[in-house]
PDB file of N, H, CA, C and O in Angstrom:
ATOM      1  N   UNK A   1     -23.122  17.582  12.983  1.00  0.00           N
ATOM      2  CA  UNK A   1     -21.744  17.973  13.050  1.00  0.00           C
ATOM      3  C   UNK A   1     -20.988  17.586  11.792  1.00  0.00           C
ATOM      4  O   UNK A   1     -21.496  16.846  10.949  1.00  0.00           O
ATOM      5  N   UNK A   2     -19.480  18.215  11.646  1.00  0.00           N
ATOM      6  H   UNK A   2     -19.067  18.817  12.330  1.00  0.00           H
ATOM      7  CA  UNK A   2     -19.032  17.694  10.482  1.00  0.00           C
ATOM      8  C   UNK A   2     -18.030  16.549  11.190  1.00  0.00           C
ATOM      9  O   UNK A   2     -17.409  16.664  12.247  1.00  0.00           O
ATOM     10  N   UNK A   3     -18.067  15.492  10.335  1.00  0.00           N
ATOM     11  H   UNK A   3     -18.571  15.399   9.477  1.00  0.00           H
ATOM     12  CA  UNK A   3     -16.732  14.514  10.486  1.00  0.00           C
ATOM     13  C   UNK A   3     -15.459  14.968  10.330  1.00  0.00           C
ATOM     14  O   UNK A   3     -15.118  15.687   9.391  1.00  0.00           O
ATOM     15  N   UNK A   4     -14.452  14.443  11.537  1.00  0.00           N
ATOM     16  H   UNK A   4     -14.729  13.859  12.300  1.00  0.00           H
ATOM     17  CA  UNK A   4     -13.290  15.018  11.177  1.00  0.00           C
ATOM     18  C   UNK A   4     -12.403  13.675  11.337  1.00  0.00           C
ATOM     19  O   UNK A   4     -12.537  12.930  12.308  1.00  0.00           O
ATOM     20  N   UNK A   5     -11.780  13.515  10.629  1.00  0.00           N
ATOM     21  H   UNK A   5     -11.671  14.119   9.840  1.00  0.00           H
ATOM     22  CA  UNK A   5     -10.899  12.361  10.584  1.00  0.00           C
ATOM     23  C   UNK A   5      -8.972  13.286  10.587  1.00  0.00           C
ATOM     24  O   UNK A   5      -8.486  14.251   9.997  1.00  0.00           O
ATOM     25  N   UNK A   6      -8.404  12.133  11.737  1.00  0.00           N
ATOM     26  H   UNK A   6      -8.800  11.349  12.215  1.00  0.00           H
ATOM     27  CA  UNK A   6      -7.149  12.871  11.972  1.00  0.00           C
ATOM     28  C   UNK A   6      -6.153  12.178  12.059  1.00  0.00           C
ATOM     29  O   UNK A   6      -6.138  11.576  13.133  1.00  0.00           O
ATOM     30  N   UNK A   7      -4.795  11.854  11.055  1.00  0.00           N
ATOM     31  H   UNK A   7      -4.806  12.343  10.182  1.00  0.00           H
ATOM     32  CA  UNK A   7      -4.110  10.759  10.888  1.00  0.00           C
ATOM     33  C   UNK A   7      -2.475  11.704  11.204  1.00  0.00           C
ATOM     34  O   UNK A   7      -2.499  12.793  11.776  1.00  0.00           O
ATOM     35  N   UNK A   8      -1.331  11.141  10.786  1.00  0.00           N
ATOM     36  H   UNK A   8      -1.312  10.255  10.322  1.00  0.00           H
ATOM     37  CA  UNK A   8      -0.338  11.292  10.572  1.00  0.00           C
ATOM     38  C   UNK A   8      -0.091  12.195   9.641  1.00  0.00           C
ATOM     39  O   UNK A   8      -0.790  12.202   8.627  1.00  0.00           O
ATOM     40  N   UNK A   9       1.162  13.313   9.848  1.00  0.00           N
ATOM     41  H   UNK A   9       1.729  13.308  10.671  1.00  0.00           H
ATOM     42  CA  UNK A   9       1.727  13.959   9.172  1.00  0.00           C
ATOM     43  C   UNK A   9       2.781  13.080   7.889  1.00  0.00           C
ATOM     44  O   UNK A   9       3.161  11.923   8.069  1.00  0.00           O
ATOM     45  N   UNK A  10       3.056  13.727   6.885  1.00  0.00           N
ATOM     46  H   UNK A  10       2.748  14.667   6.738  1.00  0.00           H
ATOM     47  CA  UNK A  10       3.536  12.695   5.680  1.00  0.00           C
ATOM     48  C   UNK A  10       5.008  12.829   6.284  1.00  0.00           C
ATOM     49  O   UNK A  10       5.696  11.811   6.360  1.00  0.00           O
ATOM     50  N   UNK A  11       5.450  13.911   6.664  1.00  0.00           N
ATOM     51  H   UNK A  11       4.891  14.738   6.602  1.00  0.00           H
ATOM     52  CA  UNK A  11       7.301  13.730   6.876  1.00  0.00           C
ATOM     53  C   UNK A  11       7.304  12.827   7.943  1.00  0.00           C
ATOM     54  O   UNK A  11       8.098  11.898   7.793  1.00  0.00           O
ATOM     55  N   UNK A  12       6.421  12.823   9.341  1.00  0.00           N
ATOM     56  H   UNK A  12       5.776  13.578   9.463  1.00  0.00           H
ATOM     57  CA  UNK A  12       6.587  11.958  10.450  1.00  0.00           C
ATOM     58  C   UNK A  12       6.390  10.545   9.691  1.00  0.00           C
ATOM     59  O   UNK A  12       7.142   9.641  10.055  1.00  0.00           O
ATOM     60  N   UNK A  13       5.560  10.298   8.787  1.00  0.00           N
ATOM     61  H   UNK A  13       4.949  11.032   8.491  1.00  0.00           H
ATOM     62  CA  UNK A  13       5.877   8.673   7.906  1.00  0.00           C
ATOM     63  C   UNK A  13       6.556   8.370   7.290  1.00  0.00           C
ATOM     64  O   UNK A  13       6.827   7.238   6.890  1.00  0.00           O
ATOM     65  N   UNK A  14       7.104   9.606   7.018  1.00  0.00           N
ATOM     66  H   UNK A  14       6.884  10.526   7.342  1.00  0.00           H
ATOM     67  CA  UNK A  14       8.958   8.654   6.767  1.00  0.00           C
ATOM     68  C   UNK A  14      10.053   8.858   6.781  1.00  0.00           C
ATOM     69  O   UNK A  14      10.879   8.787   5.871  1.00  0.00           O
ATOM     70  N   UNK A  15      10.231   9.323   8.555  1.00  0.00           N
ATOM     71  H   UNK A  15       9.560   9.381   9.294  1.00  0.00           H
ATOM     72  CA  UNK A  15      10.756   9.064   9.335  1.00  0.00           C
ATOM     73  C   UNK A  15      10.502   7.462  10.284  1.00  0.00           C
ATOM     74  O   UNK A  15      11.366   6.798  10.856  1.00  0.00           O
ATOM     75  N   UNK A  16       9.157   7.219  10.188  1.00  0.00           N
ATOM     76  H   UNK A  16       8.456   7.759   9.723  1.00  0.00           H
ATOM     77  CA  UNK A  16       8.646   5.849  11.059  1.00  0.00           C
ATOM     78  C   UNK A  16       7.726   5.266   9.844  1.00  0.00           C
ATOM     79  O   UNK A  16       6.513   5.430   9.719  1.00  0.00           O
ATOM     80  N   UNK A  17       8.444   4.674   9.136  1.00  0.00           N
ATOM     81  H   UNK A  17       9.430   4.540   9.237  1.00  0.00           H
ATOM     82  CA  UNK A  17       7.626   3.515   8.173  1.00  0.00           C
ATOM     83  C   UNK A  17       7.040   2.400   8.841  1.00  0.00           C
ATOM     84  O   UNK A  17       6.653   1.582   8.007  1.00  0.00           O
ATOM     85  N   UNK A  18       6.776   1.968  10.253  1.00  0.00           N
ATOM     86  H   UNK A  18       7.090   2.633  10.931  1.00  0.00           H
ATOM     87  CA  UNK A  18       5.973   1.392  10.584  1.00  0.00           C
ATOM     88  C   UNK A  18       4.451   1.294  10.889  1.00  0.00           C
ATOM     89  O   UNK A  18       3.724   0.305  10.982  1.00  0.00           O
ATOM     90  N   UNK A  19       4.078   3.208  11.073  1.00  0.00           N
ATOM     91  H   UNK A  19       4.669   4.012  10.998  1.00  0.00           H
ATOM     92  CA  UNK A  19       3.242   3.622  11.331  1.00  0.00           C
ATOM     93  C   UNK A  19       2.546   4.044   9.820  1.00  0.00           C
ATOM     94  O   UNK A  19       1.490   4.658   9.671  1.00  0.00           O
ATOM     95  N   UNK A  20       3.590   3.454   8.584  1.00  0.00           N
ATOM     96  H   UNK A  20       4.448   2.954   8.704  1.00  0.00           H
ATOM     97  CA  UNK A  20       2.286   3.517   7.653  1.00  0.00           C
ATOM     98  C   UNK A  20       0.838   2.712   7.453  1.00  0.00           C
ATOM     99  O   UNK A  20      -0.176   3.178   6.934  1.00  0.00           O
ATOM    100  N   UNK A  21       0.992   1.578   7.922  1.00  0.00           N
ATOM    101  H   UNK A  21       1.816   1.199   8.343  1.00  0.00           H
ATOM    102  CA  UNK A  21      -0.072   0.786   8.533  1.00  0.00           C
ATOM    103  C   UNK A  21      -1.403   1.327   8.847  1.00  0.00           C
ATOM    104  O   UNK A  21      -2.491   0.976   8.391  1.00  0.00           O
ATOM    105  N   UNK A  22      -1.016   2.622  10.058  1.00  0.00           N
ATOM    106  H   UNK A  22      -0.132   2.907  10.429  1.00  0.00           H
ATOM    107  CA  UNK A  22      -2.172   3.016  10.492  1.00  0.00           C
ATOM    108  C   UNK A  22      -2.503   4.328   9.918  1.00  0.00           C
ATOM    109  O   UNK A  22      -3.539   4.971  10.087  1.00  0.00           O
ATOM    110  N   UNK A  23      -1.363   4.662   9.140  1.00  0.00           N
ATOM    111  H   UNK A  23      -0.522   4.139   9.003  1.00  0.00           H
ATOM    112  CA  UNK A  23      -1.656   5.851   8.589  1.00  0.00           C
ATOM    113  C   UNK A  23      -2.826   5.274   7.493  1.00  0.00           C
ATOM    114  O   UNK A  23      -3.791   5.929   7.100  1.00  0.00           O
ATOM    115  N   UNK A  24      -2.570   4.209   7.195  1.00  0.00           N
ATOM    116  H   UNK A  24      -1.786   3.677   7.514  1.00  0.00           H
ATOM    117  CA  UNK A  24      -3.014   3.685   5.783  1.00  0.00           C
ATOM    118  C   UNK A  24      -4.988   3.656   6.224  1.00  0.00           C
ATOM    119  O   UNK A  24      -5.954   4.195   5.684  1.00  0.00           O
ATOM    120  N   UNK A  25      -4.807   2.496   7.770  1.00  0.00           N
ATOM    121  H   UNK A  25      -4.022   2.058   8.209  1.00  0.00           H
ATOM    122  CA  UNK A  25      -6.020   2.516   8.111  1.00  0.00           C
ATOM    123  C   UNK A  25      -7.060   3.673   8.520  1.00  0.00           C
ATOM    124  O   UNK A  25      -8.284   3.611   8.636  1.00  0.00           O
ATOM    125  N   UNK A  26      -6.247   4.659   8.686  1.00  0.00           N
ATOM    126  H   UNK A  26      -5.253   4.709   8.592  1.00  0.00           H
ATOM    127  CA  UNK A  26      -7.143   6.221   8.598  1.00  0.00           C
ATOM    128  C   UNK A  26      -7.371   6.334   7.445  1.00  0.00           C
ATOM    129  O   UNK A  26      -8.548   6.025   7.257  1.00  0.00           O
ATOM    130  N   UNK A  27      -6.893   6.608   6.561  1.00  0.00           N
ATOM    131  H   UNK A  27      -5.937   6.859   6.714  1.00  0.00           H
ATOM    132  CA  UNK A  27      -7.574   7.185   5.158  1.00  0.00           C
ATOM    133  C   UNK A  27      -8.948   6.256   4.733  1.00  0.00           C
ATOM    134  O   UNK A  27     -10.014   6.545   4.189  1.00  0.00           O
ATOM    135  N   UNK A  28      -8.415   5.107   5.220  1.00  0.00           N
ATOM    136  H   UNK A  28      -7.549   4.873   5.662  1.00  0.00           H
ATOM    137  CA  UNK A  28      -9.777   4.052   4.778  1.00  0.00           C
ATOM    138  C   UNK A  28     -10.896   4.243   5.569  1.00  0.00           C
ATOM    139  O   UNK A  28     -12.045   4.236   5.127  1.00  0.00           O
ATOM    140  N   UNK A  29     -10.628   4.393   6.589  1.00  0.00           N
ATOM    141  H   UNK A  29      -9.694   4.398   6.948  1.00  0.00           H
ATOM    142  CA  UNK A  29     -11.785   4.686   7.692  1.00  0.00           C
ATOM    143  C   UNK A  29     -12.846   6.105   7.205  1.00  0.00           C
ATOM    144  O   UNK A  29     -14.047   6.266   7.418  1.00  0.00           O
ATOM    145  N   UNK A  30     -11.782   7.068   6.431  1.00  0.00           N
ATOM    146  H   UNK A  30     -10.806   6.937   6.258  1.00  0.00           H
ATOM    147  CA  UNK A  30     -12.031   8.225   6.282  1.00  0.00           C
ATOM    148  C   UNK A  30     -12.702   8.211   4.877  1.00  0.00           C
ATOM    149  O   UNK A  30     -13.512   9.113   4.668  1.00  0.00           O
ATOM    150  N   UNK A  31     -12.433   7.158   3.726  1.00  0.00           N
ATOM    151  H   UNK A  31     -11.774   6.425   3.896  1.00  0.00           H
ATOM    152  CA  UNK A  31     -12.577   6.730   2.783  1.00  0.00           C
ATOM    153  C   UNK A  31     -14.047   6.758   2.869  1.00  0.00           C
ATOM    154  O   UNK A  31     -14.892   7.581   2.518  1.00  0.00           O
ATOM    155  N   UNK A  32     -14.108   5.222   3.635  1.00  0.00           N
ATOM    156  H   UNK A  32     -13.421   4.554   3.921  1.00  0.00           H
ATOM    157  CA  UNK A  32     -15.607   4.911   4.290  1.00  0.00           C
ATOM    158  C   UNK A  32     -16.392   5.961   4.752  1.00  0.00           C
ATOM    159  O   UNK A  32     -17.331   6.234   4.004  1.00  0.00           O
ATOM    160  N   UNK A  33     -16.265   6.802   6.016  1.00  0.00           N
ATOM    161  H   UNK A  33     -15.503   6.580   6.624  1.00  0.00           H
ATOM    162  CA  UNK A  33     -16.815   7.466   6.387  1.00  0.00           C
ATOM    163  C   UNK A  33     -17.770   8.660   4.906  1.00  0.00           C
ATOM    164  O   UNK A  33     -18.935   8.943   4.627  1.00  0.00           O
ATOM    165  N   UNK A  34     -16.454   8.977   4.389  1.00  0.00           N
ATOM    166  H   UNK A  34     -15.507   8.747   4.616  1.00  0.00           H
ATOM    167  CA  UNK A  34     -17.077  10.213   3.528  1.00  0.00           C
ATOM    168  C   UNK A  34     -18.062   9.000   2.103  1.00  0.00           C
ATOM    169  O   UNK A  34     -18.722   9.543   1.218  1.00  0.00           O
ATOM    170  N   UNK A  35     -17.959   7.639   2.177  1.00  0.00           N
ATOM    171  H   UNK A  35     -17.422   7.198   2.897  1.00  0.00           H
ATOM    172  CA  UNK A  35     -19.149   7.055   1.172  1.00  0.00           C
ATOM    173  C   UNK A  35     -20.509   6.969   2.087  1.00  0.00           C
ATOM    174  O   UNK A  35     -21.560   7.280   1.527  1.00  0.00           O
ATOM    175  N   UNK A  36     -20.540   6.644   3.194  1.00  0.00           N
ATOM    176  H   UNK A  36     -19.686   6.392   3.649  1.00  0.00           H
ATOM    177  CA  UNK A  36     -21.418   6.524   3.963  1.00  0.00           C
ATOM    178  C   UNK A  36     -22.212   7.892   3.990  1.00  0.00           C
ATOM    179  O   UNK A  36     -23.407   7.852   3.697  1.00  0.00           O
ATOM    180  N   UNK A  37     -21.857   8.628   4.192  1.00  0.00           N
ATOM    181  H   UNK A  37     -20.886   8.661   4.430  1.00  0.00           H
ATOM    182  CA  UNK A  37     -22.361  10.265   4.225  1.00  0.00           C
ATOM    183  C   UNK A  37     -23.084  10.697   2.308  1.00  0.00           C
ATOM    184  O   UNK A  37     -24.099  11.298   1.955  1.00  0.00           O
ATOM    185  N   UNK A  38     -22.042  10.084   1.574  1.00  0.00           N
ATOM    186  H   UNK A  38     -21.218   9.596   1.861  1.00  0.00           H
ATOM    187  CA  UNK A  38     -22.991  10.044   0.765  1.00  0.00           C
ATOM    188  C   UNK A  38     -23.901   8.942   0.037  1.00  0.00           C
ATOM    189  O   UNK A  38     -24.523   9.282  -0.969  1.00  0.00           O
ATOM    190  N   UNK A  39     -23.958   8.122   0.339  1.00  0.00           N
ATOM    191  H   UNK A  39     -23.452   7.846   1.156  1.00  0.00           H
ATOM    192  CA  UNK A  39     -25.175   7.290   0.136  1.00  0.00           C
ATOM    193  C   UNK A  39     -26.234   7.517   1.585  1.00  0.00           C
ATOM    194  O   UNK A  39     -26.968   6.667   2.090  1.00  0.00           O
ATOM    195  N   UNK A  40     -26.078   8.561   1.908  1.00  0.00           N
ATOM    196  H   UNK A  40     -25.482   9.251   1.498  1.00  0.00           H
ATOM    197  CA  UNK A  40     -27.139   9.135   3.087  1.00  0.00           C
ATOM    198  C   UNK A  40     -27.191   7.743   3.970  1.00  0.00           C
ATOM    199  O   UNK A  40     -28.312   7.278   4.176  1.00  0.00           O
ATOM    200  N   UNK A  41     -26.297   7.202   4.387  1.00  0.00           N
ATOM    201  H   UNK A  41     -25.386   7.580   4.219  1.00  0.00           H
ATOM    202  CA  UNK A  41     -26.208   6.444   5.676  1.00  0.00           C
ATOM    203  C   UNK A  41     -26.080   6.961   7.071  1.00  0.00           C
ATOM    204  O   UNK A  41     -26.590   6.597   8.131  1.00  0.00           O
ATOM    205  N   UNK A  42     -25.565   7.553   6.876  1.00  0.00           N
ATOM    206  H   UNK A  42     -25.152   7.848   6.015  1.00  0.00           H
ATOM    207  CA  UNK A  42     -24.622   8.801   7.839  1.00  0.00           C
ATOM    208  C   UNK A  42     -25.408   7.728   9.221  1.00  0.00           C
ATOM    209  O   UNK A  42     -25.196   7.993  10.405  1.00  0.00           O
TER     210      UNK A  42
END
């Protein structure tokens, strides 16, 4: 399957600057995910 990673819209973050936090921790997750896939970890 393909990975799909699914975070926050950019206007809803700032409107709620608290939820940049987790906006932040998706991209990293997503970061990770797409190095893992290529160093054939998957």
């Amino acid at each position: 399957g393909i990975p799909v990673a699914v975070t926050y819209h950019p206007a809803y973050l700032l409107r709620n600057l608290p939820d940049k936090a987790k906006a932040w921790e998706d991209l990293c997750f997503a970061r990770n995910t797409m190095r893992r896939i290529a160093a054939g970890v998957e």
